[in-house]
C-alpha positions as CSV (number, residue, x, y, z in Angstrom):
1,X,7.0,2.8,-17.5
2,X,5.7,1.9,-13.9
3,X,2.7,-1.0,-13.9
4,X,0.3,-0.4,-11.2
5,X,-2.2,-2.6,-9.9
6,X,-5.5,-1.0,-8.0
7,X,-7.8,-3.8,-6.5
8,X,-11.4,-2.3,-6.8
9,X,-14.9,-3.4,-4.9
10,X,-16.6,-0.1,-6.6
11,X,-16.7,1.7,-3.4
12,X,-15.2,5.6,-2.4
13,X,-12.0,4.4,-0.8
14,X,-11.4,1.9,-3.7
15,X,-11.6,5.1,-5.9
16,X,-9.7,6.8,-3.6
17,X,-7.0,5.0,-4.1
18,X,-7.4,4.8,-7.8
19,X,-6.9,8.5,-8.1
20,X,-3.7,8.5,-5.6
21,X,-2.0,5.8,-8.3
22,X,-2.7,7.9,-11.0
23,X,-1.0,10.7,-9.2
24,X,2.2,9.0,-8.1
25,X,3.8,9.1,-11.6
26,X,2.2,12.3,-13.0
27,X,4.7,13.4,-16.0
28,X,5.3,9.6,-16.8
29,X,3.2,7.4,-18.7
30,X,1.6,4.8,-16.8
31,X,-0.1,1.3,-16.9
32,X,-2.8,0.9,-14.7
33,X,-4.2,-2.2,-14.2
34,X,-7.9,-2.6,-12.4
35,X,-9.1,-5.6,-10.7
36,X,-11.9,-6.7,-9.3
37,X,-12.9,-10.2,-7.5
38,X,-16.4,-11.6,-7.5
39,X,-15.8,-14.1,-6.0
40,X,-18.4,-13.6,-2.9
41,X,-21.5,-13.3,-5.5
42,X,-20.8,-15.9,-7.3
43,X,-19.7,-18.4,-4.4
44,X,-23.3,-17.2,-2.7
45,X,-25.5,-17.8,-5.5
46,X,-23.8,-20.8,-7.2
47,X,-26.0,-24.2,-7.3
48,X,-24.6,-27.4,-6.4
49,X,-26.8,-28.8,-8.4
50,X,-27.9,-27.2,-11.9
51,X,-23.9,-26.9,-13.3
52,X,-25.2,-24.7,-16.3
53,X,-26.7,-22.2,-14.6
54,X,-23.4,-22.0,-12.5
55,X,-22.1,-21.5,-15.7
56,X,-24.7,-18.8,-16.7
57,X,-24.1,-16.9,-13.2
58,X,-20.9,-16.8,-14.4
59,X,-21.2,-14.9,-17.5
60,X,-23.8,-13.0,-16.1
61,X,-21.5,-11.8,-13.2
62,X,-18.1,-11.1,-15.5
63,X,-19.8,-9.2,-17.6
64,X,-21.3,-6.4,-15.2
65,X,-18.7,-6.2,-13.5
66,X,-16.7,-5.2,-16.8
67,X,-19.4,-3.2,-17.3
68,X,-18.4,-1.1,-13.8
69,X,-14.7,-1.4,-14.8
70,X,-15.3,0.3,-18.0
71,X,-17.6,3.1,-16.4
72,X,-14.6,3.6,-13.6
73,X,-11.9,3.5,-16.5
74,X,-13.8,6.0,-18.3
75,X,-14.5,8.2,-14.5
76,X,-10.9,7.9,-14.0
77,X,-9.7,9.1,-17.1
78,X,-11.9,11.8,-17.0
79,X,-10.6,12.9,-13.6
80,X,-6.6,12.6,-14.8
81,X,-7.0,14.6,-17.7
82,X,-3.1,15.8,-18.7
83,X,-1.8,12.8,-17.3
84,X,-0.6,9.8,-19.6
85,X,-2.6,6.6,-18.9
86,X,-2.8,2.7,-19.9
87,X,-5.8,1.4,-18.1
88,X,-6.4,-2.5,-18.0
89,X,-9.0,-4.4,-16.6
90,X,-9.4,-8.0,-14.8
91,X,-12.3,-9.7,-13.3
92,X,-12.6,-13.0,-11.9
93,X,-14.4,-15.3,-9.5
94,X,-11.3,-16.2,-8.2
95,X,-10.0,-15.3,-4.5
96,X,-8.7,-11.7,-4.8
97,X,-5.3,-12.8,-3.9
98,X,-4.6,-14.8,-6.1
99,X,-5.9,-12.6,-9.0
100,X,-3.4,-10.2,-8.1
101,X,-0.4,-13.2,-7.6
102,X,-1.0,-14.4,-11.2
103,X,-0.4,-10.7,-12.9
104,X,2.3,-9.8,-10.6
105,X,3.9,-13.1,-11.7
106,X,2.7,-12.9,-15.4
107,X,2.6,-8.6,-15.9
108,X,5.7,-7.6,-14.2
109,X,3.3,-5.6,-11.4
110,X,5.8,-2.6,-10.7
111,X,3.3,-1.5,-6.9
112,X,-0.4,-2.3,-6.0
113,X,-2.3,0.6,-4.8
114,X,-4.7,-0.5,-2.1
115,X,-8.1,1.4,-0.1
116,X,-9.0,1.6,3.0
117,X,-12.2,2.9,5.2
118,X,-9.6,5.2,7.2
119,X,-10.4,5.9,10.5
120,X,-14.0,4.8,11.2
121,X,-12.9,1.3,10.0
122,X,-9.0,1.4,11.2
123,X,-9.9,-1.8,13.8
124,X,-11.4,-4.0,10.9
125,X,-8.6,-2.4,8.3
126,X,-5.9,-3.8,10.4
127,X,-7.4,-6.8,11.9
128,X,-8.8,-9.2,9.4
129,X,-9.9,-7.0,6.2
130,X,-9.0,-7.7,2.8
131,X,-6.0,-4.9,3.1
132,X,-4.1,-7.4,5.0
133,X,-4.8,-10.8,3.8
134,X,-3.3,-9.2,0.8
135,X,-0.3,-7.7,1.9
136,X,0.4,-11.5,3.8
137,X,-0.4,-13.4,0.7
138,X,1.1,-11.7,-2.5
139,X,3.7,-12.3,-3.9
140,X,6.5,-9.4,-2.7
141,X,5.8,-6.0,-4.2
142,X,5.5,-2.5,-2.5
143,X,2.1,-1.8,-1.5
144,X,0.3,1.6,-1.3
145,X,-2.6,1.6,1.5
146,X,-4.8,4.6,1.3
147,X,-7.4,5.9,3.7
148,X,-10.3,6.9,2.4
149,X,-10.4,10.2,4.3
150,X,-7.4,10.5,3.0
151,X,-7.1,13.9,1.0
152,X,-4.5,13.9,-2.2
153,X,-1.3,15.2,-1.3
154,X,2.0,15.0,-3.4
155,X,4.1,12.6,-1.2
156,X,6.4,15.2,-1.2
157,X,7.3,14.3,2.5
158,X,7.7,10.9,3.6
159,X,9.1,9.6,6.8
160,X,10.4,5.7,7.0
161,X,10.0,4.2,10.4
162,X,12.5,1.4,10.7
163,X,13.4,-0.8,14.2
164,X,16.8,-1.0,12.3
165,X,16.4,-4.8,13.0
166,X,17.3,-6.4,9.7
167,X,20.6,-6.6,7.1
168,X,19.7,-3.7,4.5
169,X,22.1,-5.2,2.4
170,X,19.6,-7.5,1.1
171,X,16.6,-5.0,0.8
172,X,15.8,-3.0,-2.0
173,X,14.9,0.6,-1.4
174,X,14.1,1.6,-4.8
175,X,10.6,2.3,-4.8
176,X,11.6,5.3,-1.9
177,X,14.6,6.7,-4.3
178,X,11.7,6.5,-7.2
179,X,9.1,8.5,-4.8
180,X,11.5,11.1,-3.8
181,X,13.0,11.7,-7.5
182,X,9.3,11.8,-8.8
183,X,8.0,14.5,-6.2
184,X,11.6,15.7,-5.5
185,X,10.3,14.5,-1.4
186,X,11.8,14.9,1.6
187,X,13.0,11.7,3.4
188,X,13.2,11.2,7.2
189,X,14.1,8.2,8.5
190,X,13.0,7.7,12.1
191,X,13.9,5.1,14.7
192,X,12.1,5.1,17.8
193,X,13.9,3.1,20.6
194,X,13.5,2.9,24.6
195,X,17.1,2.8,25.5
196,X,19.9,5.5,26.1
197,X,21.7,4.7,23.2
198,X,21.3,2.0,20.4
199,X,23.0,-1.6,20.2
200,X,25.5,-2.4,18.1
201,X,22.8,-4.7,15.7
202,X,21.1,-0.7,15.4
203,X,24.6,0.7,14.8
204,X,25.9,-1.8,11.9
205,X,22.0,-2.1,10.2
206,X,22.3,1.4,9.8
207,X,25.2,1.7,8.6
208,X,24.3,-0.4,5.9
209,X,20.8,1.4,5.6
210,X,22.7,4.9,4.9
211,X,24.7,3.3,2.1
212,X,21.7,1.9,0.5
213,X,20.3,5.7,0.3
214,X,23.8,7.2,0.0
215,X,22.4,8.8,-3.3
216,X,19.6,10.6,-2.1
217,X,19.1,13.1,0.5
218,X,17.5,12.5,4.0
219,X,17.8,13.5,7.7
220,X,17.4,10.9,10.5
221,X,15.4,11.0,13.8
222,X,16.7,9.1,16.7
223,X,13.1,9.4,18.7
224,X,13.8,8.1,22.5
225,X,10.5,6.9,23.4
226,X,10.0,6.1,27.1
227,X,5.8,5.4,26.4
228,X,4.1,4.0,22.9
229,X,6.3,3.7,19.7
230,X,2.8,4.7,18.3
231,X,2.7,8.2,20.0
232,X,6.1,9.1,19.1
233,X,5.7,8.5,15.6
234,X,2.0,10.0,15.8
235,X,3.6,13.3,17.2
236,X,6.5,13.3,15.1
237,X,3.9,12.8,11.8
238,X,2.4,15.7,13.2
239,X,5.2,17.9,14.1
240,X,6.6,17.8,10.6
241,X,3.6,17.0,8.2
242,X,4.5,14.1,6.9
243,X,2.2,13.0,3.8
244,X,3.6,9.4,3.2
245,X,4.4,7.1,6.2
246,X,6.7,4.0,4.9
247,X,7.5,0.5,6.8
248,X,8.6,-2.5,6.0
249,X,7.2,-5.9,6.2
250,X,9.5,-8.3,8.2
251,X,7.9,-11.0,11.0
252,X,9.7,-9.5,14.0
253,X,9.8,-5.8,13.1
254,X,7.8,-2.8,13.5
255,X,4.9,-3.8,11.0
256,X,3.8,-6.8,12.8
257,X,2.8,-4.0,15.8
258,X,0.3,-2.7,13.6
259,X,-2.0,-6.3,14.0
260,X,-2.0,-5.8,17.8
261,X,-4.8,-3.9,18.8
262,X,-3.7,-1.2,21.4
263,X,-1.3,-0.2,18.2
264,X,-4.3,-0.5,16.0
265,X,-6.4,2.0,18.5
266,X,-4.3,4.3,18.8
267,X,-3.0,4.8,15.1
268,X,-5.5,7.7,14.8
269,X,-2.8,9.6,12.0
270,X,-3.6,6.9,9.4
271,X,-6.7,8.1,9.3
272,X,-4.9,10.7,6.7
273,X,-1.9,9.8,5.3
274,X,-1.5,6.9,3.1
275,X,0.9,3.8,4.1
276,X,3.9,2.4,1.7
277,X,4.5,-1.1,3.1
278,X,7.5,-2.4,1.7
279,X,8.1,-6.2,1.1
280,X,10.9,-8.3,2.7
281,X,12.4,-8.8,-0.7
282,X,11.6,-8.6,-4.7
């Protein structure tokens, strides 16, 4: 039984991305958990003086903001109807981070399932917004990012852009061979380079990349890119439809490029698909 967690701030792409988790194990039953950080109110409104009525504020805040869990839990449920659903909730005034570090640690958190504003926001998504800070400060666990304008589609087609720049020996890919059982997908990897032919680093990580996947079918793209790694994988997306883009997490490696903001500018096809961003290790 996969354990999802879906951060919520009650907004459209928040429930956005609720209603992609509850797709991505449709004939399975699921645990959902939903949280949601008040953190901001309370730290705005809390008196350095009169301690009660911090206390009070508290209360006050917890409580409706169960109140908007159990009206989304109810909305959500409601909207999934034929699909098999556990739905927990979690509020704090905590840092949102660290709200989700304490279930993954103490609820065996299986993904987290993450919105964002999609296009009109893609600067702010990738440059400072709570997307991010989360994916650098959780603990390691695959992470769903989905635009809002993002329309639901099966990930029945997902393409994995690697640099091929790091041992897959020591990587799990499980959450890819989970996908692609689950929606019977189509994987492509893709590996966008500048030069003729690839080193010999290229040559043994995929090596090692292949036998990691070596039960599940894919075909691999070798995209020579003389221009912007983003507009070859932009056209390639394109070209073959892809519904799922997934990358992996690493400090030197193609991930990283997404913080820089020419990248960020020009990553116009996240505006649609969602992202699978894959930790360094579990």
């Amino acid at each position: 039984m996969a354990h999802i967690l879906v951060p919520t701030d009650f907004s459209e792409n928040a429930y956005n991305a609720l209603f992609y988790a509850t797709r991505l194990y449709p004939n399975e039953e699921c645990i959902i958990t939903l949280v949601h950080s008040f953190e901001n109110l309370f730290s705005t409104n809390t008196s350095r003086i009169d301690i009660g009525r911090n206390e009070q504020l508290y209360d006050e805040l917890e409580r409706a903001a169960f109140d908007k869990l159990d009206t989304l839990k109810h909305e959500i449920k409601l909207d999934s109807e034929g699909i098999s659903l556990v739905i927990d909730m979690v509020t704090s005034a905590q840092p949102l981070y660290k709200i989700v570090n304490k279930l993954i640690i103490n609820t065996n958190i299986d993904l987290v399932v993450m919105g964002t504003k999609g296009s009109s926001g893609i600067r702010e998504v990738f440059l400072g917004s709570q997307t991010v800070k989360l994916i650098k400060k959780i603990k390691p666990v695959p992470v769903f990012v989905v635009p809002q304008s993002a329309t639901f589609q099966a990930p029945t087609k997902v393409a994995y852009a690697t640099d091929l720049k790091i041992d897959y020996a020591q990587y799990p890919l499980e959450i890819i061979k989970e996908i692609i059982r689950i929606h019977k997908s189509k994987l492509y990897i893709t590996h966008i380079y500048n030069q003729m032919s690839p080193g010999q680093t290229v040559e043994t990580n995929y090596r090692k990349l292949k036998h990691k996947l070596e039960d599940v079918s894919y075909t691999t793209h070798w995209l020579s890119s003389t221009t912007k790694m983003e507009d070859a994988l932009g056209v390639f997306i394109n070209e073959h439809d892809i519904n799922l883009l997934v990358l992996m997490y690493h400090k030197s490696g193609f991930l990283k490029k997404l913080f820089n903001k020419s990248f960020v500018d020009k990553l116009s096809f996240h505006s649609e698909i969602p992202l699978l961003i894959l930790p360094e290790s579990l």
